[in-house]
C-alpha positions as CSV (number, residue, x, y, z in Angstrom):
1,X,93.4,12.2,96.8
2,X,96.8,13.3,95.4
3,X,98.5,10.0,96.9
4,X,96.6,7.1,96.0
5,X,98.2,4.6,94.1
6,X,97.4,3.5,90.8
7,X,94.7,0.7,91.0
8,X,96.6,-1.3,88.2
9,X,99.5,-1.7,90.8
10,X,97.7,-3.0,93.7
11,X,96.1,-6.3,94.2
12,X,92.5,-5.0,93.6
13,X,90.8,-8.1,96.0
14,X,92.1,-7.6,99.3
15,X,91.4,-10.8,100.5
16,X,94.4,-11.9,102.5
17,X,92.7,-14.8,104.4
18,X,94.3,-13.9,107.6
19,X,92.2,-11.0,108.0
20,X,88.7,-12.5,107.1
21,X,87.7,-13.3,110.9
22,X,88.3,-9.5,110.8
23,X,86.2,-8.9,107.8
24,X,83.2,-10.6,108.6
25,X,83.6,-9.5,112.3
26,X,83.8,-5.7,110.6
27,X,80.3,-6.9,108.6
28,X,78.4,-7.7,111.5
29,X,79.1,-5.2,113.8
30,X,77.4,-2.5,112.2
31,X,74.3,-4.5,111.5
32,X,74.3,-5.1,115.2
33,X,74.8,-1.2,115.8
34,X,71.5,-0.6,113.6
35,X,69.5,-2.8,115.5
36,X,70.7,-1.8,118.8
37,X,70.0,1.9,117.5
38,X,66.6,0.9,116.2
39,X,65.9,-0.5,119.4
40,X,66.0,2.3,121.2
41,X,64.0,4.4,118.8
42,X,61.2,1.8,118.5
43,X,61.2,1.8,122.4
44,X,60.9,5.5,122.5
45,X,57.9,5.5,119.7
46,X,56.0,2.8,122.2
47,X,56.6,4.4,125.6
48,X,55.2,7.5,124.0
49,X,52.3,5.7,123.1
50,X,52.1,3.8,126.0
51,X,52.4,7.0,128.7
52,X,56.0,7.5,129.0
53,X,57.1,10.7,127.1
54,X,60.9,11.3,126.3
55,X,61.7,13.4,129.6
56,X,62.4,16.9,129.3
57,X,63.5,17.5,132.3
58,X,66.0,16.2,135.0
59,X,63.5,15.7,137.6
60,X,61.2,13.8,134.6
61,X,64.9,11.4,134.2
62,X,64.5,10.6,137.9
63,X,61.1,9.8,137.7
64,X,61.3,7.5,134.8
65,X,64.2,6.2,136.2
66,X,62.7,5.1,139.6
67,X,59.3,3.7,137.4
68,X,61.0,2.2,134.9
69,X,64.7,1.4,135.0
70,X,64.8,-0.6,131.9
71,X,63.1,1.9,129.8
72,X,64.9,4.8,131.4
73,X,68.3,3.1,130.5
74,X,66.7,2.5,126.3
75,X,65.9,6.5,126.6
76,X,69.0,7.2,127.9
77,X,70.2,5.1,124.4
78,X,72.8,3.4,126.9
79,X,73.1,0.9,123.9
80,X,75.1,3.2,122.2
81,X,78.0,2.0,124.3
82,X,78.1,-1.3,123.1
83,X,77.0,-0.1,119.6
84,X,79.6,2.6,118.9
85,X,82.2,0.5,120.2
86,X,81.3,-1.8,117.8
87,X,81.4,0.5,114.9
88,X,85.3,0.4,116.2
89,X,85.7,-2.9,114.8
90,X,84.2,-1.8,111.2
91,X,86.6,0.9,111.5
92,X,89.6,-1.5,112.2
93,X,88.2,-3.9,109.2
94,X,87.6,-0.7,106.6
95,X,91.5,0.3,108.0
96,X,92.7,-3.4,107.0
97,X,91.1,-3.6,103.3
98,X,91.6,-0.2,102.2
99,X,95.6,0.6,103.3
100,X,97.0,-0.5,100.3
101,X,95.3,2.2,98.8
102,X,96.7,4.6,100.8
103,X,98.4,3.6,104.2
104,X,98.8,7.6,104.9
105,X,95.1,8.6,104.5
106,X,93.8,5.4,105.7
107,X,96.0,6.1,109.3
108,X,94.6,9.7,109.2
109,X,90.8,8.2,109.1
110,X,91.9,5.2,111.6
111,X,92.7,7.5,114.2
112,X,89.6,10.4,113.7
113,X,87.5,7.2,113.9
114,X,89.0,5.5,117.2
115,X,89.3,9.1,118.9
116,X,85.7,9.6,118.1
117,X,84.8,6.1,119.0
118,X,86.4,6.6,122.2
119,X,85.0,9.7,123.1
120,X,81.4,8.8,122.3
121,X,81.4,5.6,124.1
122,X,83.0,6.5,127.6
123,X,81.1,9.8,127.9
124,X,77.4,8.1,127.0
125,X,78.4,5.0,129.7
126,X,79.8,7.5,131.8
127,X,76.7,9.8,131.9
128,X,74.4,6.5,131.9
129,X,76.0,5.6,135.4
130,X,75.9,9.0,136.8
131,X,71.9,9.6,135.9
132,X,71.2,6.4,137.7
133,X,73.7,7.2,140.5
134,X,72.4,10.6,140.5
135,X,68.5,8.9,140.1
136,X,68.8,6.6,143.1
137,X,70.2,9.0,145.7
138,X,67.3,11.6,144.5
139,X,64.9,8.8,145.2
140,X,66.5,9.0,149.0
141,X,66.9,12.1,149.5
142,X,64.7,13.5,152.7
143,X,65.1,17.3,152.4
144,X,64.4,20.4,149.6
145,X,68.5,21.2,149.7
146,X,69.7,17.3,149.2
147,X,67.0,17.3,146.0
148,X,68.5,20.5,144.4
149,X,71.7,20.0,144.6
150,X,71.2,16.0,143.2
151,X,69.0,18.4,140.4
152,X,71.9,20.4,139.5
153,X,74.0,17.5,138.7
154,X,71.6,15.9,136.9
155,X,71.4,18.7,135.1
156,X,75.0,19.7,134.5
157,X,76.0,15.8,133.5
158,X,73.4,16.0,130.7
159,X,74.4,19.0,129.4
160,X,77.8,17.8,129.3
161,X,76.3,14.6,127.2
162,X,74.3,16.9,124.2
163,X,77.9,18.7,124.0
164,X,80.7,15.6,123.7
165,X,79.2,12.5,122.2
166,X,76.2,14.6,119.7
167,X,79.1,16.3,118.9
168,X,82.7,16.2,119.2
169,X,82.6,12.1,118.9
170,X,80.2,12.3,116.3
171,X,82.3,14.7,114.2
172,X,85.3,12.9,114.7
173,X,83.8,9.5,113.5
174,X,82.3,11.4,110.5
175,X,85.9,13.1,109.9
176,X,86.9,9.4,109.8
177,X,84.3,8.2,107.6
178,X,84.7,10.6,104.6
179,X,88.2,10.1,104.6
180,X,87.3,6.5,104.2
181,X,85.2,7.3,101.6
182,X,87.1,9.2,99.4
183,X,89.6,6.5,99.8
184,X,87.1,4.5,98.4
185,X,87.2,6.0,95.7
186,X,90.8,5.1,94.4
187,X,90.1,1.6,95.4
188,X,87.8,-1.2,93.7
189,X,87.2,-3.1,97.5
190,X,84.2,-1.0,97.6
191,X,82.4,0.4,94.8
192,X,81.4,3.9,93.9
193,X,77.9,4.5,95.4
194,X,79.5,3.1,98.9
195,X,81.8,5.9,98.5
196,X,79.3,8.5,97.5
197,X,77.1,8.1,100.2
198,X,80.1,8.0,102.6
199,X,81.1,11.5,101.4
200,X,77.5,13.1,101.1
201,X,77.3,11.6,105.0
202,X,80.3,13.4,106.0
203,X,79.5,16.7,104.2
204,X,75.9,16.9,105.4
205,X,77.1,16.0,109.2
206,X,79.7,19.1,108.9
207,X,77.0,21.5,107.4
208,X,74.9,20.4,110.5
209,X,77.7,21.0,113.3
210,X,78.3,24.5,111.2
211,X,74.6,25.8,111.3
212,X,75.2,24.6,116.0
213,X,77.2,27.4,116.2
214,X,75.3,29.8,113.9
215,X,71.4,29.0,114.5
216,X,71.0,26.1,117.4
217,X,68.0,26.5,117.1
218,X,67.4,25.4,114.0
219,X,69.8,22.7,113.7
220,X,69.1,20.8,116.9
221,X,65.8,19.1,114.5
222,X,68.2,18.3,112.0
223,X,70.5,16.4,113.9
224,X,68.4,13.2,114.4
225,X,67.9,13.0,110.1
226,X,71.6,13.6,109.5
227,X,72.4,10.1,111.1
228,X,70.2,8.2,108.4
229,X,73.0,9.0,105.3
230,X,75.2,7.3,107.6
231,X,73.0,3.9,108.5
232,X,72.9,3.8,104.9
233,X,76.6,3.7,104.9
234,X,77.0,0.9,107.7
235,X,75.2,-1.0,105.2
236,X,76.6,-0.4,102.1
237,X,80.1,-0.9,104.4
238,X,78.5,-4.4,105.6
239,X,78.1,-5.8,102.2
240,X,81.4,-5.1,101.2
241,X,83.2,-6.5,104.0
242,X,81.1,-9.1,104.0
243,X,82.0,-9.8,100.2
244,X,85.9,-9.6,101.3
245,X,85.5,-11.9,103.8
246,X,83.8,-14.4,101.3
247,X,86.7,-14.0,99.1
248,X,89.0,-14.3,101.7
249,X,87.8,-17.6,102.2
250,X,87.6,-18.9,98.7
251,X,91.1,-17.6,98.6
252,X,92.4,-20.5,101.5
């Protein structure tokens, strides 16, 4: 990063005590996104094992759905709209602690991440309300025509789901991240390994979005891995703003 400033120049610490609500605030949040996120994987491993497949269809969605409303809404990881939003607030924090750095690359990443943030969270609670919408009025419907037309838009809002927020909100948040990271870097708020697997995160999420266009196929079983590099990150990013917000305080 051509720009950074020299570290000798800066105040290293970054504790200004009017920013550690933000801080620790920034520190929770994505410990509260992992939990929410292994939430719904745990409830996908037991509804497996307890008779309730994933769905792989849109009549299967209104099924489970009508059965099961709870557990339809933890498959359709509807908890992604509280816990992505959240990840907004890390963002925010990470924005905070790291601009003295680099104000110019630190904006750059601040907006990537709120775009994608944005993105991600109003298309999955958007697509969560429709399939229920969509669910309920299937339950009611009384003839073969009603039932395939309520089909079809089942079917068309989830395809329009696996192509914005497994994608284009994704991206952008891990456009955000590495920028972050190699921000990082130049800075001694975070330390190096933080940064590291920030950048190895960002790198392995664009070589998965390039091999989508090329071989779908082969990439759709690589998404799901390609999101642990970045759970790591949350918590590397957790500890740190944790450890800011600790010196913020010693600091009043």
């Amino acid at each position: 990063m051509s720009q950074a400033k020299p570290a000798q120049a800066i105040n290293t610490k970054s504790t200004d005590s009017h920013w550690r609500a933000l801080y620790r605030a920034g520190g929770i949040a994505p410990l509260v996104t992992l939990a929410f996120y292994l939430t719904e994987v745990f409830a996908i491993i037991l509804g497996d094992m307890s008779g309730e497949p994933f769905p792989s269809t849109v009549n299967d969605w209104f099924s489970l759905l009508q059965r099961s409303r709870l557990l339809g809404i933890l498959y359709l990881n509807a908890l992604d709209v509280f816990s992505i939003a959240l990840l907004g607030v890390m963002f925010l924090a990470l924005y905070i602690a790291l601009k003295q750095y680099n104000e110019s690359y630190m904006a750059i990443a601040a907006f990537f991440s709120f775009l994608g943030v944005g993105i991600f969270v109003a298309t999955r609670a958007d697509m969560g309300a429709a399939m229920l919408t969509l669910s309920d009025k299937y339950a009611a419907a009384t003839t073969d025509a009603q039932m395939a037309q309520l089909l079809a838009a089942g079917e068309a809002v989830s395809s329009l789901v696996r192509a914005t927020p497994e994608t284009i909100g994704w991206f952008l948040m891990a456009i955000g991240g590495l920028i972050i990271s190699l921000v990082m870097l130049n800075s001694e708020t975070f330390n190096k390994p933080t940064a590291y697997v920030g950048i190895l995160s960002g790198v392995v999420t664009f070589a998965v979005r390039i091999v989508q266009f090329i071989a779908p196929s082969i990439a759709g079983a690589a998404v799901f891995p390609s999101a642990f590099p970045w759970l790591l990150w949350w918590l590397l990013v957790s500890w740190g703003l944790f450890r800011l917000g600790r010196d913020a305080l010693a600091q009043q």
